[in-house]
C-alpha positions as CSV (number, residue, x, y, z in Angstrom):
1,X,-48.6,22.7,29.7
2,X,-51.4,25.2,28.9
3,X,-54.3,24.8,27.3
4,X,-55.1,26.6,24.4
5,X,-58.3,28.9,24.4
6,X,-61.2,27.9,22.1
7,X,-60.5,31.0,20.1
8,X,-56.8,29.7,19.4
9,X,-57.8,26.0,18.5
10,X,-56.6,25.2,14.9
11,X,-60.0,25.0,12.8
12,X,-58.9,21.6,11.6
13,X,-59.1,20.3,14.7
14,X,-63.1,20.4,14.4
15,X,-63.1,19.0,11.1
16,X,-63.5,15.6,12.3
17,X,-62.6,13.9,8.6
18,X,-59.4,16.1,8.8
19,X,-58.4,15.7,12.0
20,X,-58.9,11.8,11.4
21,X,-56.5,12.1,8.1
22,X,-53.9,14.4,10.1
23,X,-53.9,11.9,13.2
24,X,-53.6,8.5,10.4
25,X,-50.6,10.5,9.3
26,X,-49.1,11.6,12.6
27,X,-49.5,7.6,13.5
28,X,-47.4,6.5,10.1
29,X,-44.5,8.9,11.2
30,X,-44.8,7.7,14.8
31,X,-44.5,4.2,13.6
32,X,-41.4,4.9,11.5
33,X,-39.5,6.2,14.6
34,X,-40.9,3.3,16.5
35,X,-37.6,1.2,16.5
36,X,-34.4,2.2,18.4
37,X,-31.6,1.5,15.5
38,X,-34.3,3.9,13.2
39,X,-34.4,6.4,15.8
40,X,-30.4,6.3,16.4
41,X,-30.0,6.9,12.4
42,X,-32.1,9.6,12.8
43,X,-30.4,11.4,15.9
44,X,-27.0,10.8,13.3
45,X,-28.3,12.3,10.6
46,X,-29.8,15.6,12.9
47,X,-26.1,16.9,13.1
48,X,-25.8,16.5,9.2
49,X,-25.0,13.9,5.6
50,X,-23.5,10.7,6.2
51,X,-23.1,7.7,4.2
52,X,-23.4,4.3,4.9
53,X,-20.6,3.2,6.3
54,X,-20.1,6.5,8.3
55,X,-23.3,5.8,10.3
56,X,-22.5,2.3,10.2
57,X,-19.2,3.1,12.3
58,X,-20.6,5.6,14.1
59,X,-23.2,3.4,15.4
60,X,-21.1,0.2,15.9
61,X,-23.5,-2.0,13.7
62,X,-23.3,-4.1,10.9
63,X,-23.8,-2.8,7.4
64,X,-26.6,-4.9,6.6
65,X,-28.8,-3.6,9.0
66,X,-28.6,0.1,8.6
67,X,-28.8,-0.6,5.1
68,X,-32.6,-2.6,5.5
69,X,-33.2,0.7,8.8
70,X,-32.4,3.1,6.3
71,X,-34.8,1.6,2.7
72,X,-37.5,1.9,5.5
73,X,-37.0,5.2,6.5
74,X,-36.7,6.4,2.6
75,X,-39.5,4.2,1.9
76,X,-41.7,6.4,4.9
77,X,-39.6,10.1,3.9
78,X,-38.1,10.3,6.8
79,X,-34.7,10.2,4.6
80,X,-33.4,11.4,1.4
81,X,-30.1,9.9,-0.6
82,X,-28.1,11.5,-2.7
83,X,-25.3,10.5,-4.5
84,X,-21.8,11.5,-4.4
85,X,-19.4,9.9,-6.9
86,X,-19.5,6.5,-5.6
87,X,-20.9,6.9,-2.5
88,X,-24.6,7.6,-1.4
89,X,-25.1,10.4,1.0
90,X,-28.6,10.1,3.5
91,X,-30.1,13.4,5.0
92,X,-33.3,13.9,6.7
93,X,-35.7,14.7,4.2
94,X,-37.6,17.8,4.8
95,X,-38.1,20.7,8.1
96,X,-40.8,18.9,9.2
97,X,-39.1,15.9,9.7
98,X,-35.9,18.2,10.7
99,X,-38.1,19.9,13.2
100,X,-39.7,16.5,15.0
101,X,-36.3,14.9,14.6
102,X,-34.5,18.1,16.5
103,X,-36.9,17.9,19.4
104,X,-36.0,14.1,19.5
105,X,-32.7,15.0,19.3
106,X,-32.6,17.8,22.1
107,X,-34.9,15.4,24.6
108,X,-32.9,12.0,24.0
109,X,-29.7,11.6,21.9
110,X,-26.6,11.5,24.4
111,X,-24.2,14.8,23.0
112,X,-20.9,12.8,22.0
């Protein structure tokens, strides 16, 4: 990897209280992925919507637990819900998450 010339450093970067703020966030998120079912609802939800039971299907796991996997990442805005007549759609919730999520997704979810 290259290093980036001092001229090209973000100026947060030497804001220590900033830099402190931006790494307590960074840490949160990293924490939220932290768990291999969370991270496999994530890799789902990269190729588009799905509900509960889809994902539950798709990953071969009872309801229950992508249910509490899923409150957790709503809880942290890693996911958004929507409903759809009766059902409750879940979607990542915003690029940046998309963005983080797609790198994941390129580096480590199997293509099926």
């Amino acid at each position: 990897m290259a290093r980036t010339k001092k001229s090209e450093v973000n100026p947060a970067i030497s804001d220590p209280a900033a830099l402190g703020v931006a790494a307590e966030q960074a840490s949160e998120f990293l924490k939220s992925l932290a768990n291999p079912v969370r991270l496999r609802i994530l890799c789902l939800l990269a190729d588009g919507e799905a509900t509960v039971g889809e994902i539950t299907e798709r990953l071969a796991a009872r309801q229950s637990l992508i249910s509490q996997h899923l409150a957790l990442l709503r809880k942290d805005g890693l996911v958004r819900a929507t409903r759809d007549g009766q059902s409750i759609r879940y979607a990542l919730a915003d690029i940046r998450v998309e963005r983080l999520i797609g790198v994941l997704y390129e580096t480590f979810c199997p293509r099926v």
